[in-house]
C-alpha positions in Angstrom: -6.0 -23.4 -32.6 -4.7 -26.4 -30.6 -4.5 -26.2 -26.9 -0.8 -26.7 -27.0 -0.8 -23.1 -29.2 -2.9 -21.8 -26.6 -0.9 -22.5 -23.6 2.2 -21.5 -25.6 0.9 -18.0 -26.4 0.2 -17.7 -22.3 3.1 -18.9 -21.3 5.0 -16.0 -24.0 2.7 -13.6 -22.5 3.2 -14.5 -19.2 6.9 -14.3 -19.8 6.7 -11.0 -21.4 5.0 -9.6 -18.0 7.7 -10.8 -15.9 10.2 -9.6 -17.9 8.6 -6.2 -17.6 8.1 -6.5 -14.2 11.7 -7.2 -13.4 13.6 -5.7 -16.4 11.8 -1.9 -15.3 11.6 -0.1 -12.2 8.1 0.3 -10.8 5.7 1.6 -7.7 4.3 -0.8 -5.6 2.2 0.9 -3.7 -0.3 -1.1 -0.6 -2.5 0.0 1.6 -4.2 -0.9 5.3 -7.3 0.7 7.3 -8.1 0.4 10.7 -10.6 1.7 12.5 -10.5 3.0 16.0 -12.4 4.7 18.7 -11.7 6.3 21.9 -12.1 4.4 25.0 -11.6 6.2 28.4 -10.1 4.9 31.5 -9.9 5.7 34.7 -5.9 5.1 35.5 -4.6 3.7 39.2 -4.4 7.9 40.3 -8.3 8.1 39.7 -7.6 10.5 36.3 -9.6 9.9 33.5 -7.4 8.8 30.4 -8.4 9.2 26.7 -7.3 6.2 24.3 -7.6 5.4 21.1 -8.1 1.7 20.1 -8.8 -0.7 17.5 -12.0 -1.6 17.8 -14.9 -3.9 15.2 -17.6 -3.0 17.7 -20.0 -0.1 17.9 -22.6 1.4 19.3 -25.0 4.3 17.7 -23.7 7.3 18.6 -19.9 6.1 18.5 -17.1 7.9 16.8 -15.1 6.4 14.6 -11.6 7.3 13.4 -11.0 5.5 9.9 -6.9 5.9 9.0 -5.7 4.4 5.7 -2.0 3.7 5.6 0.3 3.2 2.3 3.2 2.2 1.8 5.3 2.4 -2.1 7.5 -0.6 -1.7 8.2 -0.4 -5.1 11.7 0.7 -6.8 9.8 4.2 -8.5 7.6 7.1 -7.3 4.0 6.6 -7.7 2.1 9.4 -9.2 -1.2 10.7 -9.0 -2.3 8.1 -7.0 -6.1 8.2 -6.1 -7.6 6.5 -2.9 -11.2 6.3 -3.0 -13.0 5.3 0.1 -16.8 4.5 1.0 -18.1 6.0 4.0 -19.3 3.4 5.4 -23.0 2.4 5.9 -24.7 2.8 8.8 -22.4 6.0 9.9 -22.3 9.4 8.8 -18.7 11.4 8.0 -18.2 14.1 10.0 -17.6 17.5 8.8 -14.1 18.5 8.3 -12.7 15.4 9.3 -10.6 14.1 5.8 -7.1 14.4 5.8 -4.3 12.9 4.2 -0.4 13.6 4.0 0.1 15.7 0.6 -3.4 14.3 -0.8 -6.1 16.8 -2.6 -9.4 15.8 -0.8 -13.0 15.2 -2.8 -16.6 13.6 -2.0 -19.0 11.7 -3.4 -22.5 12.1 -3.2 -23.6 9.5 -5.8 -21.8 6.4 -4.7 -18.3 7.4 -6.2 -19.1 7.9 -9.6 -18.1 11.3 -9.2 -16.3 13.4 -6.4 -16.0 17.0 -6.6 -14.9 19.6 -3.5 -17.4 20.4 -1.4 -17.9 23.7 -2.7 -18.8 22.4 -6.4 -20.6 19.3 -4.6 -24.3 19.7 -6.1 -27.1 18.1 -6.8 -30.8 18.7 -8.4 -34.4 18.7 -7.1 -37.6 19.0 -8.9 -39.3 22.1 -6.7 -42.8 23.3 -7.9 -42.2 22.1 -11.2 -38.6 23.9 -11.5 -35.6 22.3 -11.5 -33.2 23.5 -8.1 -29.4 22.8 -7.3 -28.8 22.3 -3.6 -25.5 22.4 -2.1 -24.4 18.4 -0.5 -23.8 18.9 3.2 -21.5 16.6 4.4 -24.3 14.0 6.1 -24.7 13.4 2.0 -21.1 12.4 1.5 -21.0 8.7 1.1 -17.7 8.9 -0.5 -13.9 10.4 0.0 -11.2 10.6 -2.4 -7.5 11.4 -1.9 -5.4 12.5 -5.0 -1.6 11.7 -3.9 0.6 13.7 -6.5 3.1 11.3 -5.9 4.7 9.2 -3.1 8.4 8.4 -3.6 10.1 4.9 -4.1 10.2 3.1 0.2 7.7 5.8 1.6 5.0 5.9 3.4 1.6 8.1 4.3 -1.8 8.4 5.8 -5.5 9.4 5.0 -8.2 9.4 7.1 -11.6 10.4 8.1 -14.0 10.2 10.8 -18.0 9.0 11.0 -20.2 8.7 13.5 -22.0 5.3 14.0 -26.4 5.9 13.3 
């Protein structure tokens, strides 16, 4: 095949895609983190004041609040839309802390090749020559994943989570 042949075919194909693109309604779902702490202040009437803001710094013992925004600018509801997250290292999730606008919440324990509740989250050790499952405690969790059933055509949501810096 000749080069011209080749860069016809691409060209056809590209041409395809963008008439899909524009000749069909679709979901165009984006997404933003930020990650914030709490900073307090001492205002001008000598009362302590709680804030939360952006921050890239940390120090051990530091709580951060992860939130995830997304936004379907798209012309069609996106379905079963799944959000998977690291937890990031260095930190450890705190317990109860996922949560997400309409989103069915799992973990990961093995680097997000799997995520299960927390109640089904297991794993095996070798004890005395017998094979044991343990229940995953949340320190474990080095993963979160947010199923979104759907998020409608020029809507928006969050997710989130919290850690604590090692």
């Amino acid at each position: 095949m000749t080069i011209t042949k080749y860069l016809r075919q691409a060209l056809l194909g590209l041409a395809i895609s963008l008439f899909a693109t524009i000749a069909f309604a679709a979901p165009k779902v984006s997404l933003d983190i930020i990650a914030e702490k709490d900073v307090v202040e001492v205002n001008d009437k000598g009362e302590q004041i709680t804030r939360r803001v952006e921050t890239s710094d940390t120090l051990p013992g530091d709580i951060l609040f992860y939130t995830i925004r997304y936004n379907n600018s798209g012309d069609e509801s996106a379905r079963s839309v799944q959000l998977d997250n690291p937890i990031p290292t260095g930190t450890t999730y705190i317990d109860n802390s996922a949560w997400g606008d309409n989103a069915d919440i799992s973990f990961s324990i093995d680097g997000g090749k799997s995520f299960k509740k927390p109640a089904n989250l297991t794993y095996q050790i070798t004890r005395e020559g017998k094979q044991e499952n343990r229940q995953a405690i949340p320190e474990q969790y080095n993963a979160i994943r947010w199923v979104i059933s759907e998020i409608p055509a020029g809507s928006k949501g969050t997710t989130g989570f919290s850690v604590i810096v090692q």
